[in-house]
N, C-alpha and C positions, 0 to 999 in steps of 0.2 A: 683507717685509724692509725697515729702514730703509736705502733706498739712501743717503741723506746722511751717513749713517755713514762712507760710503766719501770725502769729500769731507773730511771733518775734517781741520782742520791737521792736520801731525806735529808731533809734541815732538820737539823741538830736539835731543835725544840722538838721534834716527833720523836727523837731517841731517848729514851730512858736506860738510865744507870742505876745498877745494883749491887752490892758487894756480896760477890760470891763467895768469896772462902778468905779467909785468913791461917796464915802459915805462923810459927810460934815464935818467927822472928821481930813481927807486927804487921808486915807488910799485907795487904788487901789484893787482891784479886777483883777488878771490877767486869761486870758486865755490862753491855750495851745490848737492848734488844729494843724493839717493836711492841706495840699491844693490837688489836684485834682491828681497833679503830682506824690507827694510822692505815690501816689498810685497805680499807672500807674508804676514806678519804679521797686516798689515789686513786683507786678506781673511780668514785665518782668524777675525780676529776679530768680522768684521760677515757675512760671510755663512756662514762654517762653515767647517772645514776639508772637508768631506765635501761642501760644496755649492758649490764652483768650480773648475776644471780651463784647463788650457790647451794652446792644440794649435799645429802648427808648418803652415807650407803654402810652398812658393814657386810665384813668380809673378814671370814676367820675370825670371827669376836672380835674386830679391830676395827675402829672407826674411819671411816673416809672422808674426805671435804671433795669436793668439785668444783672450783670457781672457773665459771661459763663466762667466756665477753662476746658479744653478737659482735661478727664482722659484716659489715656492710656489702664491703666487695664480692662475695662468696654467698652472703645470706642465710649465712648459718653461724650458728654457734661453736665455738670453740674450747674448749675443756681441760683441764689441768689438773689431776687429782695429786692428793699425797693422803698419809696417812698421820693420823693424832697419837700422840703418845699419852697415856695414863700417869697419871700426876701420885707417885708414890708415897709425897708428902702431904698430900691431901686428894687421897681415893683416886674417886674418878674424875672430880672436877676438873675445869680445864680441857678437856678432852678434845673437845667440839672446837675452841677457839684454839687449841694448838694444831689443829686438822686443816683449817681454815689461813691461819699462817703460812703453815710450812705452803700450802698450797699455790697462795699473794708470791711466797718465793718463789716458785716454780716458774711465774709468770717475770718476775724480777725486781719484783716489791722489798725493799732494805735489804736486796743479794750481798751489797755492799759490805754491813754486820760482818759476814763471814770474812772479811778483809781488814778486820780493824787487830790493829798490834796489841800483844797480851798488854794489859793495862794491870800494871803492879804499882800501888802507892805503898810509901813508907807514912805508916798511921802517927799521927801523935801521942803521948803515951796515954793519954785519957780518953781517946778515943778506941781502946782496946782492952779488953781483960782479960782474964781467962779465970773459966765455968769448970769447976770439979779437970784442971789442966787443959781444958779444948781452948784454945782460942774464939772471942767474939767480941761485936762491935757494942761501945754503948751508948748512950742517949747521944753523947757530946759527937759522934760520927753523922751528921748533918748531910748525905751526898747527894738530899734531892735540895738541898737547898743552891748544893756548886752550880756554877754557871760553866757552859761549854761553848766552845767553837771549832768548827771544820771546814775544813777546805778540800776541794778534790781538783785532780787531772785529769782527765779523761777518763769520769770516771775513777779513777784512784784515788783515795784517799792519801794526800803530801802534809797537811797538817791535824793533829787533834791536840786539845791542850783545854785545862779546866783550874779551874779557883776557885776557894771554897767562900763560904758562908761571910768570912772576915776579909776576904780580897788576896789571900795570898796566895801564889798559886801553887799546883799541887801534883800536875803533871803535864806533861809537855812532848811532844812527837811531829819529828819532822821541819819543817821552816815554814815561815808565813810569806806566801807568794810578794806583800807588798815590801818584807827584807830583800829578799833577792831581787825584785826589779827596781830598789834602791842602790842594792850592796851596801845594805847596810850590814855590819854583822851581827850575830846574834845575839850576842850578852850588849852589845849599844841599843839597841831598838825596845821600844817599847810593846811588850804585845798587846794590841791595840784586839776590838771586839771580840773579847770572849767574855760573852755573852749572851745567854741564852732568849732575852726578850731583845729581839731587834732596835726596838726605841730607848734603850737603853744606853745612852753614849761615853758613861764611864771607861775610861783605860785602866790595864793595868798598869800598876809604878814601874820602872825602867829593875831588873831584875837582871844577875848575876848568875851564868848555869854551867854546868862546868863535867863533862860527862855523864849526862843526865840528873845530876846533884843541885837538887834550888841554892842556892849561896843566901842565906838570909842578910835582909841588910843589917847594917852595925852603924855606929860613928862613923861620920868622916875623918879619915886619918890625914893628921897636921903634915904640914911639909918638912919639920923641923925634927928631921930622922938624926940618929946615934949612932958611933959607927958600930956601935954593936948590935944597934935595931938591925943596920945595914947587914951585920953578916948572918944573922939569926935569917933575913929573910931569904939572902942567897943558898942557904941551907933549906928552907921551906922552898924555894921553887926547884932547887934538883930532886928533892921527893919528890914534889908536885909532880914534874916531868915525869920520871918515872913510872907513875904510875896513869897519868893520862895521855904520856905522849905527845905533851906540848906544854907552852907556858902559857901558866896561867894571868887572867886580866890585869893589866896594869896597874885598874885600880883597887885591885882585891888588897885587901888590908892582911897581916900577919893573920890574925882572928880567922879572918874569911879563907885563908889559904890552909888553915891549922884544920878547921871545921871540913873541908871538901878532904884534903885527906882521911882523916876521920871518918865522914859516914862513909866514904867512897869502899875506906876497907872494911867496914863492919860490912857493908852491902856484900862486898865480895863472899868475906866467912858467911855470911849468912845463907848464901846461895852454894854454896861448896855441902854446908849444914842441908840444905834442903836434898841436894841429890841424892846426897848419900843415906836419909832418916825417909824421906819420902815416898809414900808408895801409894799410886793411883788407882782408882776403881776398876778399874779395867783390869787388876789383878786375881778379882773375882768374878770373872767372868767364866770359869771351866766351873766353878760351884755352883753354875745356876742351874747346866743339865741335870744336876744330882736330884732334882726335886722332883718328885712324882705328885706331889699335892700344890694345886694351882691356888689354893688361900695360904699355905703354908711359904709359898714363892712369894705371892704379893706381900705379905707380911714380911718376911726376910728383906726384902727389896726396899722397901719403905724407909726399914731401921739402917740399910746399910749407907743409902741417900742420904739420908735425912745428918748419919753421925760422918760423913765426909766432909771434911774441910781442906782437902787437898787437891781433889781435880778439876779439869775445867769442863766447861759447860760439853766442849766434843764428846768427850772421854765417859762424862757424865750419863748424857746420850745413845753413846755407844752402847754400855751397861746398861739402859733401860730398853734400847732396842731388841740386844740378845735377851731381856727377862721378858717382853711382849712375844717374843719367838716361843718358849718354850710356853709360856700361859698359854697359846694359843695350841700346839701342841697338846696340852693339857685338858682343854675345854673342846676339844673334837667331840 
């Protein structure tokens, strides 16, 4: 059996997106994961439906997965356990199918995931509010409707990039293999198949980026410049420079040059804000030993999850790890 098989990216239609956390600046936090099936899939498809199995065991009040593949050449079965984490925001559910994941990873079922760059979008202002001061998403945040696309190297993931519900796009990572065996450059090309259903042949419109910063389109600007338009812009591109270290598109308009300075520094304050106000879960992590009551832990643990809007999914993990440690601990 080609075990490498099992280690193949996913196509981008098996990956599902979710926004994890929002920060007070609007900006989202998205996640990319796997569900239970994706996984169930590849296996059938690289080792057989008939030739993998999976068993359950606990150990320390902790639940186990084992997903077994028969190897032919050996004639034996082959085993890969991990362990499930308890779903703080809802009990115990999920248990079983996150035992059964991490386990698909072990074998190197979407190992990938763990390789994908932190995915921060700037929200638009309706698609965010804020509940008694916490930030959250509302109706109008649409992100199972965005369309994706990826590309990998060897394995690597070289591009991810997504457009939402209206066509514009929304984030973007890396270069599209078919730019570079053009040369063409990046703000000329159009990013062509990002999207999520293959038969789908729409492009996206030829689009303006400029240190990570979408350039929304505007007018076309007349050839029939002032000389004062002229020096207002010589002025706007030695800030521009400045601050990205190069000049910006020929064809950026005043407007578009004005706008990338703009968000470019809100984004900056906004991230200087974050370091400095921001404190991850993983801060309360020396609080968990204190607990000698294992409902009195899960309970704590639940709320402290559940009102987090700042860390990531590792971090997250982390912190539920060290609270399964001491529950277990606990229920000796």
């Amino acid at each position: 059996m080609d075990y490498k098989g099992l280690s193949r990216p996913l196509d981008i239609s098996d990956v599902d997106f979710r926004v994890q956390s929002i920060n007070n600046g609007g900006y989202a936090t998205i996640l990319a994961y796997k569900d239970a099936r994706v996984d169930m899939k590849r296996l059938d498809e690289v080792a057989g439906p008939a030739k993998w199995k999976k068993d359950y065991s606990v150990i320390n009040n902790q639940l186990f997965c084992g997903v077994s593949i028969y190897d032919g050449e050996t004639s034996q079965w082959v085993t890969k356990w991990d362990v499930g984490t308890e779903s703080f925001t809802e009990a115990e559910k999920g248990q079983a199918s996150d035992a059964f994941k991490r386990a698909c990873f072990n074998w190197g079922i979407g190992r990938e995931l763990y390789d994908y760059p932190m995915i921060s979008i700037k929200l638009n202002s309706d698609e965010w509010s804020k509940d008694s001061g916490r930030p959250k998403q509302t109706y109008k945040l649409k992100i199972r409707e965005w369309r994706w696309h990826s590309e990998f190297t060897d394995g690597k993931l070289t591009f991810l990039a997504a457009k939402d519900e209206k066509g514009a796009v929304r984030y973007k990572f890396g270069t599209l293999k078919t730019q570079e065996s053009k040369g063409v450059s990046e703000s000329d090309a159009n990013v062509k198949g990002l999207l999520k259903k293959k038969s789908d042949e729409s492009v996206l419109d030829s689009v303006e980026k400029v240190g990570g910063v979408v350039i929304l389109p505007d007018a076309k600007s007349t050839n029939n410049v002032s000389p004062n338009e002229s020096q207002d812009k010589a002025l706007l591109i030695e800030e521009y420079k400045a601050i990205f270290k190069k000049k910006p598109h020929g064809r950026m308009s005043n407007e578009n040059i004005k706008k990338a300075i703009v968000e470019a520094t809100e984004k900056a304050l906004d991230n200087v804000a974050e370091k400095l106000s921001e404190v991850n879960i993983t801060v309360r992590v020396p609080e968990i030993s204190k607990f000698k009551n294992a409902t009195n832990l899960v309970s704590w643990a639940r709320e402290v999850v559940a009102n987090d809007t700042i860390s990531n999914e590792d971090q997250i993990q982390e912190f539920r790890d060290k609270c399964n440690e001491q529950y277990a601990l606990l229920t000796k």
